[in-house]
N, C-alpha and C positions, 0 to 999 in steps of 0.2 A: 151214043157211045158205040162203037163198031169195035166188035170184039173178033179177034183173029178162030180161034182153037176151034174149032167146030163142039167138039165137046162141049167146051164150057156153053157156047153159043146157047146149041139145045139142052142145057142144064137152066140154064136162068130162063128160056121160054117155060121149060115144066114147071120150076118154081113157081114162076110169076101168072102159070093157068092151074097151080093146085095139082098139078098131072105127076108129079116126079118122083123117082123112087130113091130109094138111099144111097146109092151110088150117085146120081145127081146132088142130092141133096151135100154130099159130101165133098162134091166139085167147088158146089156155089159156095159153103161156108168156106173151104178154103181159100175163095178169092175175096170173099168178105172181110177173112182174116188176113190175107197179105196188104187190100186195100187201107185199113187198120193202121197195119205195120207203119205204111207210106205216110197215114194222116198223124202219127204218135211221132213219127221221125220229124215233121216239119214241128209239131210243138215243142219238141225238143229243144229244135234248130230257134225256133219264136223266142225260148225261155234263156237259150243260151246268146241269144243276139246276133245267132249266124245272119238273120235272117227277119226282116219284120214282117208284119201281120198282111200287110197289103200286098207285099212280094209271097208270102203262102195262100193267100187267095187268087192271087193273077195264077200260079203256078196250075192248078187243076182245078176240075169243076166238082160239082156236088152233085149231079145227078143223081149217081149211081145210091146216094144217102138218101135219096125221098122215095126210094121204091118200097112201097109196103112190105115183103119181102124181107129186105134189107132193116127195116124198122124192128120187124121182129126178132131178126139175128140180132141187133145193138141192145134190145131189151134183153135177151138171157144173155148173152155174151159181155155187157159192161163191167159186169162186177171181178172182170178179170183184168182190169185196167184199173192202173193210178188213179184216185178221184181227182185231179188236177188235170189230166188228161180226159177222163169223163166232163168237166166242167166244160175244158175250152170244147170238146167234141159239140158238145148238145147247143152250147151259146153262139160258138163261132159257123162249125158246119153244118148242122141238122136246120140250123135257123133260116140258111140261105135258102132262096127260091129257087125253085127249079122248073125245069117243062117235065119232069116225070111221073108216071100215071100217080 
């Protein structure tokens, strides 16, 4: 994943070495939660037929969902999401493999 913003950059290495302070910490949730947004909008698009399941998987990868990190944010962070939306998250994307640590 090649992330432009510097910021953010050395926000996700602290996170992901344990190093980070609350300022970081508040970069990465925020990009955890706009990525979120992007993954809620194609189930959306899934549930309303804009768009089918194999065309929202070609469209972007999962990486960014298998970093422990990120795992942790989806565990406190779910319960603020539609369970319908939690369902297809954890079956459709969490599921998929990835090369990430």
């Amino acid at each position: 994943m090649f992330i432009e913003t510097p910021a953010l950059r050395e926000a996700l290495s602290a996170v992901r070495t344990d190093s980070d302070n609350d300022d970081q910490r508040r970069i990465v949730n925020a990009f955890y939660r706009t990525n979120l947004y992007i993954r809620q909008n194609r189930h959306l698009q899934i549930e309303l037929g804009i768009i089918d399941q194999e065309t929202s998987s070609a469209i972007g990868g999962v990486g960014l969902y298998q970093f422990r990190d990120f795992r942790e944010f989806w565990s406190a962070a779910k319960a603020n999401y539609e369970p319908g939306f939690q369902e297809y998250f954890e079956r459709v994307v969490l599921s998929q493999p990835s090369t990430a640590e």
